[in-house]
Every structure is written in C-alpha cells, then in structure tokens.
PQR file of N, CA, C, O and H, with PARSE charges and radii, in Angstrom:
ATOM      1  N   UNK A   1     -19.062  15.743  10.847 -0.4000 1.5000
ATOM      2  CA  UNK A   1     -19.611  14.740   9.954 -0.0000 2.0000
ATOM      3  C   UNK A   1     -19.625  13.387  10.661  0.5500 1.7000
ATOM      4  O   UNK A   1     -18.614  12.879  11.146 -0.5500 1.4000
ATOM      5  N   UNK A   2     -20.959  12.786  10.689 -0.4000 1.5000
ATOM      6  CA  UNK A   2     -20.923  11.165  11.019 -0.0000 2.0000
ATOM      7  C   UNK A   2     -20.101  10.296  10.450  0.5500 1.7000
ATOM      8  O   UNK A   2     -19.750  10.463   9.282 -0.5500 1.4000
ATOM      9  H   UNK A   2     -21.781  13.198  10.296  0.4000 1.0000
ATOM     10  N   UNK A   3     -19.710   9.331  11.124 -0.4000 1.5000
ATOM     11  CA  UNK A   3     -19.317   8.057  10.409 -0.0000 2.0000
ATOM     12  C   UNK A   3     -20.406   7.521   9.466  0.5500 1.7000
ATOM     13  O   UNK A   3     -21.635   7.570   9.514 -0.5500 1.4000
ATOM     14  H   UNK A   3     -19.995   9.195  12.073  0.4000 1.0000
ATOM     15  N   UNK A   4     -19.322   6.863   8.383 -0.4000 1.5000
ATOM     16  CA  UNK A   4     -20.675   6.162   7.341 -0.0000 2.0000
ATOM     17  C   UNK A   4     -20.848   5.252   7.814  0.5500 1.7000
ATOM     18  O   UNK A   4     -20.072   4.605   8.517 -0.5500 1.4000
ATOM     19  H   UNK A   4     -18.324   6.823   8.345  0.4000 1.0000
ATOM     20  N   UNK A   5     -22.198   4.965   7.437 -0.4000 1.5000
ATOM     21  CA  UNK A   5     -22.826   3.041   7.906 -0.0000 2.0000
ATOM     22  C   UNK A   5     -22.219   2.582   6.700  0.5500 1.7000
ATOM     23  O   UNK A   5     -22.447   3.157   5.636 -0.5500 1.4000
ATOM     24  H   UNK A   5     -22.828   5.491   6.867  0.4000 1.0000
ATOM     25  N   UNK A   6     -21.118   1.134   6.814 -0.4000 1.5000
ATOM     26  CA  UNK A   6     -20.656   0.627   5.675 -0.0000 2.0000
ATOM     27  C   UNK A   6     -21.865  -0.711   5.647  0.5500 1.7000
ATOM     28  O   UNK A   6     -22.507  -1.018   6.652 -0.5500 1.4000
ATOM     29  H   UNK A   6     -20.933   0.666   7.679  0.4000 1.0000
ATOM     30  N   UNK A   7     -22.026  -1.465   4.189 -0.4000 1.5000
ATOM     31  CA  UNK A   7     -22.274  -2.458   4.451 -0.0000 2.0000
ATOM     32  C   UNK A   7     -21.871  -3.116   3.182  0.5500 1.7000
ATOM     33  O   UNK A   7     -21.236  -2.445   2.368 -0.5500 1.4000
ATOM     34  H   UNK A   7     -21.505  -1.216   3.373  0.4000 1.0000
ATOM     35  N   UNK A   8     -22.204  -4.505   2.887 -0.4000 1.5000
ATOM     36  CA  UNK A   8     -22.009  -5.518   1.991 -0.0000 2.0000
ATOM     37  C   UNK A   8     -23.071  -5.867   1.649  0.5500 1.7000
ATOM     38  O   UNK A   8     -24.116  -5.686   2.274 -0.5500 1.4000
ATOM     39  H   UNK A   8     -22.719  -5.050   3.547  0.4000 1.0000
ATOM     40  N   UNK A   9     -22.917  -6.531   0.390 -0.4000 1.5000
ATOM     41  CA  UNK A   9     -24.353  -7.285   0.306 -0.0000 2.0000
ATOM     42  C   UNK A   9     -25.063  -8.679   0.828  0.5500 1.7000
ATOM     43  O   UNK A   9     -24.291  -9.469   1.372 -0.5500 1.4000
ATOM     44  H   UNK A   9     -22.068  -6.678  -0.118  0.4000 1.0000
ATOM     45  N   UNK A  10     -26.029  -8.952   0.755 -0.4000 1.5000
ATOM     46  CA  UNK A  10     -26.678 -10.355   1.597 -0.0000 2.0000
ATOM     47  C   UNK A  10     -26.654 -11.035   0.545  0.5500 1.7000
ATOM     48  O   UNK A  10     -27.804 -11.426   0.339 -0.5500 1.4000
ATOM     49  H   UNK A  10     -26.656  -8.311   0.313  0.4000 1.0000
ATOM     50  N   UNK A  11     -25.734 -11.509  -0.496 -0.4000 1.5000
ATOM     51  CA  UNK A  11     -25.272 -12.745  -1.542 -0.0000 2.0000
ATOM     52  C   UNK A  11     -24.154 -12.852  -0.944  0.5500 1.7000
ATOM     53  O   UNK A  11     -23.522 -13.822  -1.363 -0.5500 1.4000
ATOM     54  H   UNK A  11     -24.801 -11.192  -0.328  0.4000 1.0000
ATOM     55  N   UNK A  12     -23.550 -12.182  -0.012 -0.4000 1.5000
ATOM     56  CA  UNK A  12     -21.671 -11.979  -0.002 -0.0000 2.0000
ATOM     57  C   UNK A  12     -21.651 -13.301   1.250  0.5500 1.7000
ATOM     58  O   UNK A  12     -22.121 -13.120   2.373 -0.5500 1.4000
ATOM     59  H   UNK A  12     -24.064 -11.394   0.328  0.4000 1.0000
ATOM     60  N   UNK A  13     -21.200 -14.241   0.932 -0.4000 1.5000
ATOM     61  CA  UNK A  13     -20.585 -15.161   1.822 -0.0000 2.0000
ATOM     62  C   UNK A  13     -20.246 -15.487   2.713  0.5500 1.7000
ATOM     63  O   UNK A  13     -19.558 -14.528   3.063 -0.5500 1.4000
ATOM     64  H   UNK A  13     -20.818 -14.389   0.020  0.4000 1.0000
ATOM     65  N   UNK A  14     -20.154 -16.456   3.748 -0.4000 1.5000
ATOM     66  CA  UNK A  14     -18.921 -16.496   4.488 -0.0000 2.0000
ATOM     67  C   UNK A  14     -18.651 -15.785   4.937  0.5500 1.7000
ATOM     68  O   UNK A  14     -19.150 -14.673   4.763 -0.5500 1.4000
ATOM     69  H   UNK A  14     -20.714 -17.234   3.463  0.4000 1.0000
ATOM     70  N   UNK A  15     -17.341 -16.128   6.090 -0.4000 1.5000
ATOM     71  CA  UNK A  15     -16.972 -14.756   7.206 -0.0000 2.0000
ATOM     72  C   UNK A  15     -15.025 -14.718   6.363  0.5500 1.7000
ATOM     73  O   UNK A  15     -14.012 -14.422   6.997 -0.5500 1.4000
ATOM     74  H   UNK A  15     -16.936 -17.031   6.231  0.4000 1.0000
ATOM     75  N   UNK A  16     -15.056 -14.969   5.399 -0.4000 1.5000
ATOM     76  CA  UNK A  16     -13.659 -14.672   4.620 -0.0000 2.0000
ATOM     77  C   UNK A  16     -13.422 -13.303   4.240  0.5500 1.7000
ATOM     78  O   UNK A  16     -12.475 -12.930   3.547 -0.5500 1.4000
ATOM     79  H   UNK A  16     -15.879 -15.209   4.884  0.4000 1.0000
ATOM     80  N   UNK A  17     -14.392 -12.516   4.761 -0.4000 1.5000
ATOM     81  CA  UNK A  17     -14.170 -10.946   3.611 -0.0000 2.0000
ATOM     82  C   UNK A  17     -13.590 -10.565   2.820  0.5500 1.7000
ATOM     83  O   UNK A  17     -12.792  -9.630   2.886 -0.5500 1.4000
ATOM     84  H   UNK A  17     -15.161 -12.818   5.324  0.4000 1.0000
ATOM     85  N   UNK A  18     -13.886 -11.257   1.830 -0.4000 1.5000
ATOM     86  CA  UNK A  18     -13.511 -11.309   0.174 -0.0000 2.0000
ATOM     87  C   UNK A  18     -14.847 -10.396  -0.139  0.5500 1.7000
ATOM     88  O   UNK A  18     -15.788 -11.087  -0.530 -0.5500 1.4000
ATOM     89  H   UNK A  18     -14.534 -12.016   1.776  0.4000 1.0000
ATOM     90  N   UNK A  19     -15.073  -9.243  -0.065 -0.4000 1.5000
ATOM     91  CA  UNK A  19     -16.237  -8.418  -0.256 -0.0000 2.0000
ATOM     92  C   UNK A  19     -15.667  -6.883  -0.475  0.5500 1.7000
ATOM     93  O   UNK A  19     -14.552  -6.426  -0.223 -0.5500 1.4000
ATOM     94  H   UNK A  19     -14.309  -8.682   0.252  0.4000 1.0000
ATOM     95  N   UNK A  20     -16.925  -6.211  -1.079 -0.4000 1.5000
ATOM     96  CA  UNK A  20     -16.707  -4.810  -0.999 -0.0000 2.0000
ATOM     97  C   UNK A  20     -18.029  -4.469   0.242  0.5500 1.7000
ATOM     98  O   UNK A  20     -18.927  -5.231   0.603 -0.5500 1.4000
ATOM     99  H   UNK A  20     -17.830  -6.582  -1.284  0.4000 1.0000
ATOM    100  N   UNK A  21     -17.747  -3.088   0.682 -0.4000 1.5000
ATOM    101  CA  UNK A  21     -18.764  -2.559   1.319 -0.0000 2.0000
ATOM    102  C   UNK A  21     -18.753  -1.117   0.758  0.5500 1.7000
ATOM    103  O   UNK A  21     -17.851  -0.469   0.227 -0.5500 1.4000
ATOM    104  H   UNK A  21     -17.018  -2.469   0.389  0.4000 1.0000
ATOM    105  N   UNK A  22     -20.006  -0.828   1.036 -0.4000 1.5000
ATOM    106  CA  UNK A  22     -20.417   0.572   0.146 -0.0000 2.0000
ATOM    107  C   UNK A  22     -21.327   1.182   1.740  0.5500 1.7000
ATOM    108  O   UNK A  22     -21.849   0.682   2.737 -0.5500 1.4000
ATOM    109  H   UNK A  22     -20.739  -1.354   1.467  0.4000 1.0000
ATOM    110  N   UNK A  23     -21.065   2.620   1.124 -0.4000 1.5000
ATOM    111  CA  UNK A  23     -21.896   3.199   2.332 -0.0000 2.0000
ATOM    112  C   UNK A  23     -21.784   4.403   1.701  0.5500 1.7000
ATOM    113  O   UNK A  23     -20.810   4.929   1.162 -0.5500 1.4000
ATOM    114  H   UNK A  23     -20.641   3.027   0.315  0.4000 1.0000
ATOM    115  N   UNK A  24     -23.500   4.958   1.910 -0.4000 1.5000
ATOM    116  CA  UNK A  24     -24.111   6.453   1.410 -0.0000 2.0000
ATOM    117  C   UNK A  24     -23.665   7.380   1.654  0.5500 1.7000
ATOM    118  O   UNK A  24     -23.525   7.494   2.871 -0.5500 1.4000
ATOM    119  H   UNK A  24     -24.291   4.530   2.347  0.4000 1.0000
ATOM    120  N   UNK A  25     -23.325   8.203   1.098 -0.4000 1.5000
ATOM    121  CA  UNK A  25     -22.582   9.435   1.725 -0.0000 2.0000
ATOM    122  C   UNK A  25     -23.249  11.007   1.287  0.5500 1.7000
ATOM    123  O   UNK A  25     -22.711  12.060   0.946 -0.5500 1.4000
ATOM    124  H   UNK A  25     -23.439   8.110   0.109  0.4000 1.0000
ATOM    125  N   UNK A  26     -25.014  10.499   1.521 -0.4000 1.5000
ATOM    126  CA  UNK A  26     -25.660  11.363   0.885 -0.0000 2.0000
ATOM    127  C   UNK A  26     -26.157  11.861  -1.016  0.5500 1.7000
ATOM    128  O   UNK A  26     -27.144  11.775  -1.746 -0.5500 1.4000
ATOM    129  H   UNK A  26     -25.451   9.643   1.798  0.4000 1.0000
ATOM    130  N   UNK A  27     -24.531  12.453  -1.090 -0.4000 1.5000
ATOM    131  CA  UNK A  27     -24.325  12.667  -2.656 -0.0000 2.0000
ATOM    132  C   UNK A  27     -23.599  11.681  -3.429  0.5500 1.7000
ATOM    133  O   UNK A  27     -23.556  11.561  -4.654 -0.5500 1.4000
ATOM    134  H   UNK A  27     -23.729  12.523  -0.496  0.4000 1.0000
ATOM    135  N   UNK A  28     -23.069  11.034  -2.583 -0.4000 1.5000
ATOM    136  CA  UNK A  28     -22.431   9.762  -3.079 -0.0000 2.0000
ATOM    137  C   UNK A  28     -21.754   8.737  -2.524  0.5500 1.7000
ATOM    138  O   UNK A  28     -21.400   8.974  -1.369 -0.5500 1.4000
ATOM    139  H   UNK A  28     -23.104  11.131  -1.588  0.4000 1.0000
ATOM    140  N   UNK A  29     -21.436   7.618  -2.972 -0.4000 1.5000
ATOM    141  CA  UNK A  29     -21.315   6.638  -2.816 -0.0000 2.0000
ATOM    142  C   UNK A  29     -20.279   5.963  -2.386  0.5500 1.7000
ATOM    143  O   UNK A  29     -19.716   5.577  -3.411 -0.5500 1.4000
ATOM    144  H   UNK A  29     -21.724   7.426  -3.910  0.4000 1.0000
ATOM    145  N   UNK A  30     -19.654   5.566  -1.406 -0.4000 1.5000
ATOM    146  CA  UNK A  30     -18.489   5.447  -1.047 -0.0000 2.0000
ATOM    147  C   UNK A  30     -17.881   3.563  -1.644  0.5500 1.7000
ATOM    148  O   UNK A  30     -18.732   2.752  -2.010 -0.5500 1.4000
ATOM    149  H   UNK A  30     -20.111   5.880  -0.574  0.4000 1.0000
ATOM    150  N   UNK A  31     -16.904   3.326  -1.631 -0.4000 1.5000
ATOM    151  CA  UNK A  31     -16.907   2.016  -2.334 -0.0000 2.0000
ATOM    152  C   UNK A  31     -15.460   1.320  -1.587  0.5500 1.7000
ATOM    153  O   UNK A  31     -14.540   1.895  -2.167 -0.5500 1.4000
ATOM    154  H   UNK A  31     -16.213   3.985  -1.334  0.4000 1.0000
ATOM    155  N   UNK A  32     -14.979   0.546  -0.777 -0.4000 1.5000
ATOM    156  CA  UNK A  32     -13.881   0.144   0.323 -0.0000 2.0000
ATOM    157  C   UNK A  32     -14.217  -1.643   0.220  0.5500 1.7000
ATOM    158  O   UNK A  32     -15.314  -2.202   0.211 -0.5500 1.4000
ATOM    159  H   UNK A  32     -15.727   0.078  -0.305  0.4000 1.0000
ATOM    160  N   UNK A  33     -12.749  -2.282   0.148 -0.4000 1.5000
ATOM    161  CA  UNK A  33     -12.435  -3.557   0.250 -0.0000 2.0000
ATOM    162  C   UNK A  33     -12.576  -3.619   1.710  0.5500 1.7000
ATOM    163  O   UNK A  33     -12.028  -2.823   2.472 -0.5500 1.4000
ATOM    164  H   UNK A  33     -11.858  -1.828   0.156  0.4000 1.0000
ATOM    165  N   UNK A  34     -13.606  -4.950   2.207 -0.4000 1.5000
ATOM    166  CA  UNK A  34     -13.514  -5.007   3.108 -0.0000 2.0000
ATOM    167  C   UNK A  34     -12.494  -6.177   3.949  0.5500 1.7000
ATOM    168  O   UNK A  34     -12.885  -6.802   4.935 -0.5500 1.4000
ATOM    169  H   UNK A  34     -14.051  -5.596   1.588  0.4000 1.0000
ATOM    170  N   UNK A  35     -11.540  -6.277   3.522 -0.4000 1.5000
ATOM    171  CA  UNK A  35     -10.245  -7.076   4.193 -0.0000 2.0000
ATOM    172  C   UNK A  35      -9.733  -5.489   4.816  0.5500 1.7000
ATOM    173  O   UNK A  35      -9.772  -5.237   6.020 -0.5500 1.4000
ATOM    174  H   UNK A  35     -11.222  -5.770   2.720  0.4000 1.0000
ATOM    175  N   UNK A  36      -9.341  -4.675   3.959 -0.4000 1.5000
ATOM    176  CA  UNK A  36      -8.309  -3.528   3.883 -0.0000 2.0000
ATOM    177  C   UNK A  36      -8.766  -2.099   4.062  0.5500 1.7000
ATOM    178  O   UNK A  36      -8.546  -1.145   3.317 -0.5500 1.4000
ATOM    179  H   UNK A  36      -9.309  -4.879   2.981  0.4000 1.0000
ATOM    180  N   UNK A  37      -9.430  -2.134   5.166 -0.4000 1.5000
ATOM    181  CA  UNK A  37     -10.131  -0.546   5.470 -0.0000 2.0000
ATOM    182  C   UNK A  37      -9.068   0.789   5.712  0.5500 1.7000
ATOM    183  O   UNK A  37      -9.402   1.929   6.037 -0.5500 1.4000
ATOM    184  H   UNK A  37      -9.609  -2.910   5.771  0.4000 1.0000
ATOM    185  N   UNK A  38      -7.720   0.290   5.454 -0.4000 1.5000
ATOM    186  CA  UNK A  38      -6.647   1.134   5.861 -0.0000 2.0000
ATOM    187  C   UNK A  38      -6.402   1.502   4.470  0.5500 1.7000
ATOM    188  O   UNK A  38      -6.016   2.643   4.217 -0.5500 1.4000
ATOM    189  H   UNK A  38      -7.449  -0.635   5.190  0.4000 1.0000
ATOM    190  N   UNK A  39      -6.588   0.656   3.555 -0.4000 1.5000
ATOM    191  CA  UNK A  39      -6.457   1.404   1.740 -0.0000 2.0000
ATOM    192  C   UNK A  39      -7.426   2.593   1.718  0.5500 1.7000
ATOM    193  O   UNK A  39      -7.103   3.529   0.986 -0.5500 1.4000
ATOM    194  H   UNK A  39      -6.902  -0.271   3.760  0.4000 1.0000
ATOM    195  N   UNK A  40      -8.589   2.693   2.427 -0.4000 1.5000
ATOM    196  CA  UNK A  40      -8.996   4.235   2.186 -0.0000 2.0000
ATOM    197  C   UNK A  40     -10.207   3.642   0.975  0.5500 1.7000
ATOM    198  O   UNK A  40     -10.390   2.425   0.937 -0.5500 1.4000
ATOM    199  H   UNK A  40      -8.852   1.933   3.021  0.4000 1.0000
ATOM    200  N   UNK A  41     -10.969   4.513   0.054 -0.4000 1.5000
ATOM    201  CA  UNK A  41     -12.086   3.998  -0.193 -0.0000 2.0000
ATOM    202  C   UNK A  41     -12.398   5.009  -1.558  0.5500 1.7000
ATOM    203  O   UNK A  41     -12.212   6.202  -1.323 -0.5500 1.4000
ATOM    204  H   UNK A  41     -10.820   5.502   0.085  0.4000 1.0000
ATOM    205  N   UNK A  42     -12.802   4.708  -2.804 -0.4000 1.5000
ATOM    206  CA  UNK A  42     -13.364   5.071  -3.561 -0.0000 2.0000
ATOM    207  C   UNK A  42     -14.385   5.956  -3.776  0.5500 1.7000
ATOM    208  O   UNK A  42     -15.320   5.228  -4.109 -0.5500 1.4000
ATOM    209  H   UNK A  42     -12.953   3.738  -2.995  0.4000 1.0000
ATOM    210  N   UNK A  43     -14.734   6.987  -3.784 -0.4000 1.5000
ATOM    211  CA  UNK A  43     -16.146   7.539  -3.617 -0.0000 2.0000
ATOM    212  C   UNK A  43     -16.355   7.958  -5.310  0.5500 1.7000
ATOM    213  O   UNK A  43     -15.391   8.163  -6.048 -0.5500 1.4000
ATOM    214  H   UNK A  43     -13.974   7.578  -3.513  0.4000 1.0000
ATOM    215  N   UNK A  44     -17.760   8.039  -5.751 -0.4000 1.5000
ATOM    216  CA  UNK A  44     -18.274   7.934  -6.764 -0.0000 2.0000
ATOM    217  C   UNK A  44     -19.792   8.932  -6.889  0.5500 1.7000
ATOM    218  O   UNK A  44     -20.603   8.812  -5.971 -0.5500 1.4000
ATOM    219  H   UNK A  44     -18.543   7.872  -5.151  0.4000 1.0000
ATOM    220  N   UNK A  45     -20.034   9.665  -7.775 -0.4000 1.5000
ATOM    221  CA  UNK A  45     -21.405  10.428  -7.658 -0.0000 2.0000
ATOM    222  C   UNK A  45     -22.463   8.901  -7.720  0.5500 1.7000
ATOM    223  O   UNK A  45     -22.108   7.761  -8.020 -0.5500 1.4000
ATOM    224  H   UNK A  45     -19.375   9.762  -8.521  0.4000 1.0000
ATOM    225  N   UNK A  46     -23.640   9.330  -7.375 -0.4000 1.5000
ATOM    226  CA  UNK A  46     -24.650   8.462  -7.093 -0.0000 2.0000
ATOM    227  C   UNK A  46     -24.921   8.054  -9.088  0.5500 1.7000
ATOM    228  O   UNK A  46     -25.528   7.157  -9.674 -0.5500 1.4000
ATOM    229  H   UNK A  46     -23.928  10.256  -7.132  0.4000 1.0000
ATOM    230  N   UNK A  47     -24.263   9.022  -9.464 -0.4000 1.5000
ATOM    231  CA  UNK A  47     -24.990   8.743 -11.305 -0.0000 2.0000
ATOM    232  C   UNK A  47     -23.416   7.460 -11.686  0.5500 1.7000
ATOM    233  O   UNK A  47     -23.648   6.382 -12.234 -0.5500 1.4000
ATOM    234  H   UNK A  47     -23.770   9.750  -8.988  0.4000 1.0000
ATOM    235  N   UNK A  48     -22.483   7.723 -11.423 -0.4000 1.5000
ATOM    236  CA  UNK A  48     -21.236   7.172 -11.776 -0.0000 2.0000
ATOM    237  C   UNK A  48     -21.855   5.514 -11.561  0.5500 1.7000
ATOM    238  O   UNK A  48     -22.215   4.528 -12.204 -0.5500 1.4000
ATOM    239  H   UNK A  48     -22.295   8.598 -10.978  0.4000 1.0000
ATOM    240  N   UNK A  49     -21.683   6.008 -10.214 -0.4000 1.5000
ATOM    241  CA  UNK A  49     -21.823   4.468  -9.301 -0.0000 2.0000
ATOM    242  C   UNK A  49     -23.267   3.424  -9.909  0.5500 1.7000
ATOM    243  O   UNK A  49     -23.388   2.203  -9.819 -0.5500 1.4000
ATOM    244  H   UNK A  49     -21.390   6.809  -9.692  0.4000 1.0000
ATOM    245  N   UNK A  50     -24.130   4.336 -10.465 -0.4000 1.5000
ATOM    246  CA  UNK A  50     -25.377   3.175 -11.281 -0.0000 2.0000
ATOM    247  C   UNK A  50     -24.860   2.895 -12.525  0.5500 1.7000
ATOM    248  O   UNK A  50     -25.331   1.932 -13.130 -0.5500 1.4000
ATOM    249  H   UNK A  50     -24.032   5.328 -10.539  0.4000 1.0000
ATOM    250  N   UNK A  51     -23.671   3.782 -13.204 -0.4000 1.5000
ATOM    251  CA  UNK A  51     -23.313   3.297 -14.493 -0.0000 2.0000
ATOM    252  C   UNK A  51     -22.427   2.203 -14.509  0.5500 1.7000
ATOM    253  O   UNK A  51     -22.304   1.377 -15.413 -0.5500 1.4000
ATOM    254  H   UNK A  51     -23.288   4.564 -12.713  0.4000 1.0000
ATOM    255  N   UNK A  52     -21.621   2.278 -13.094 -0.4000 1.5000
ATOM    256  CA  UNK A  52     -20.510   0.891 -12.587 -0.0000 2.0000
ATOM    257  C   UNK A  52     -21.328  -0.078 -12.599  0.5500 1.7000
ATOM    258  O   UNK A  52     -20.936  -0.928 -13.398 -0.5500 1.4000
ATOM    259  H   UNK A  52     -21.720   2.949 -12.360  0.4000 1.0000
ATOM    260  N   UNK A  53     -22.706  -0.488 -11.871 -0.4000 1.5000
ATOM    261  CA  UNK A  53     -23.193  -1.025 -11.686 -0.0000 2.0000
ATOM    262  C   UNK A  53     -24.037  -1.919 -12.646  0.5500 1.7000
ATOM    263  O   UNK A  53     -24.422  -3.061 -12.396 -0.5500 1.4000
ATOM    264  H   UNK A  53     -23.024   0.203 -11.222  0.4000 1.0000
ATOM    265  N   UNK A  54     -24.242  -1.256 -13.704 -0.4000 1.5000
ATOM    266  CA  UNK A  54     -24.529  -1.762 -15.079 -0.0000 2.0000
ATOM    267  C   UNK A  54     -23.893  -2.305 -15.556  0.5500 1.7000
ATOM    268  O   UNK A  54     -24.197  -3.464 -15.836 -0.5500 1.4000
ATOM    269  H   UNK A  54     -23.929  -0.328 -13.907  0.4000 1.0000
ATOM    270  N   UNK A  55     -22.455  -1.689 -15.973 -0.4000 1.5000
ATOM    271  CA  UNK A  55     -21.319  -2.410 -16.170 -0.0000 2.0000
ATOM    272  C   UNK A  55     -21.302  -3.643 -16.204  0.5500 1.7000
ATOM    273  O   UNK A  55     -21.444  -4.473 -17.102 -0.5500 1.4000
ATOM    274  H   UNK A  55     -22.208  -0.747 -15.746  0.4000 1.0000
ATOM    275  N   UNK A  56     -21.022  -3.707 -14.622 -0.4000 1.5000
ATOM    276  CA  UNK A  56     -20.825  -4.949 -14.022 -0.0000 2.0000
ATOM    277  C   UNK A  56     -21.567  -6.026 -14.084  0.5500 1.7000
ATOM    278  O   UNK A  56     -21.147  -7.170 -13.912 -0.5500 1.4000
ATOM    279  H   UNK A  56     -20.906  -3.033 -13.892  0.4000 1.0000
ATOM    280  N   UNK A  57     -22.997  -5.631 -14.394 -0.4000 1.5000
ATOM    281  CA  UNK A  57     -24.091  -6.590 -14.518 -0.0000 2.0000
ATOM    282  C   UNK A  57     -24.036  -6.783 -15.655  0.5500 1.7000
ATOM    283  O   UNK A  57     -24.379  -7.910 -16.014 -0.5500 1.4000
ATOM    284  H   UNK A  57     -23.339  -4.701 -14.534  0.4000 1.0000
ATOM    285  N   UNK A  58     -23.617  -5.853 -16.659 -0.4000 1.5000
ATOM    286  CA  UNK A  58     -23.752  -6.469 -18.088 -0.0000 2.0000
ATOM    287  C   UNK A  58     -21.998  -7.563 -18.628  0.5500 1.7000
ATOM    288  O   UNK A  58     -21.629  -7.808 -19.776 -0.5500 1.4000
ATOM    289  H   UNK A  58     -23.339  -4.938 -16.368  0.4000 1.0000
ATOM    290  N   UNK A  59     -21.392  -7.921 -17.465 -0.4000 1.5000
ATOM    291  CA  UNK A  59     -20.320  -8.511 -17.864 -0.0000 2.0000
ATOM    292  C   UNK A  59     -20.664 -10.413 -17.679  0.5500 1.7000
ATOM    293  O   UNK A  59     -21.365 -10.960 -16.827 -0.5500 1.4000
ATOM    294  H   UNK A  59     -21.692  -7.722 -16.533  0.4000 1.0000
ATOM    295  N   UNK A  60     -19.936 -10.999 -18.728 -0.4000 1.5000
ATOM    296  CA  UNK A  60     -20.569 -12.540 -18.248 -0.0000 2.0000
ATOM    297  C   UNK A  60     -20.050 -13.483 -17.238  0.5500 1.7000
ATOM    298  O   UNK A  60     -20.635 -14.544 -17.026 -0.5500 1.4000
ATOM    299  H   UNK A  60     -19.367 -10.555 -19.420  0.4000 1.0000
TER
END
C-alpha cells in the first residue's frame, strides 16, 4: 500500500500548524492533526466524513 498524500486546506494559515490534514484513502477518508502525526489519525467512510462536514458547517 502507498503512502497517503496528506493535505490541508488553502484557508489554513500561517506556518503555525494549528490545522488538520485529510488524505483519500480511496474508500475513505483519513483525518490527522497536523502538529502531531505520531497521534495516528482518524479514518471515516467517505458518507460519515460529508455528514462531519455538514455538521461543522452548520455550527455558528
């Protein structure tokens, strides 16, 4: 198995990495703090991860 391509988004700031990075993992979605790549990383089905994503957008 390849390494995942991680990335962040292009709103994310600064070189402070106060960020998440996400990277495809085909069927799903991988989800890792990027200060702390040694905590290991969240993975999520591709359906989960659009309902997080709503979530999140629907918070004020």
């Amino acid at each position: 198995m390849s390494q995942p391509h991680w990335r962040k988004s292009s709103h994310s700031g600064g070189d402070e990495g106060n960020c998440v990075e996400i990277a495809d993992l085909s069927d799903q979605i991988a989800i890792r703090d990027s200060k702390n790549f040694a905590a290991g990383h969240l993975t999520l089905t591709r359906q989960h991860f659009t309902s997080l994503l709503a979530q999140l957008a629907s918070q004020p």
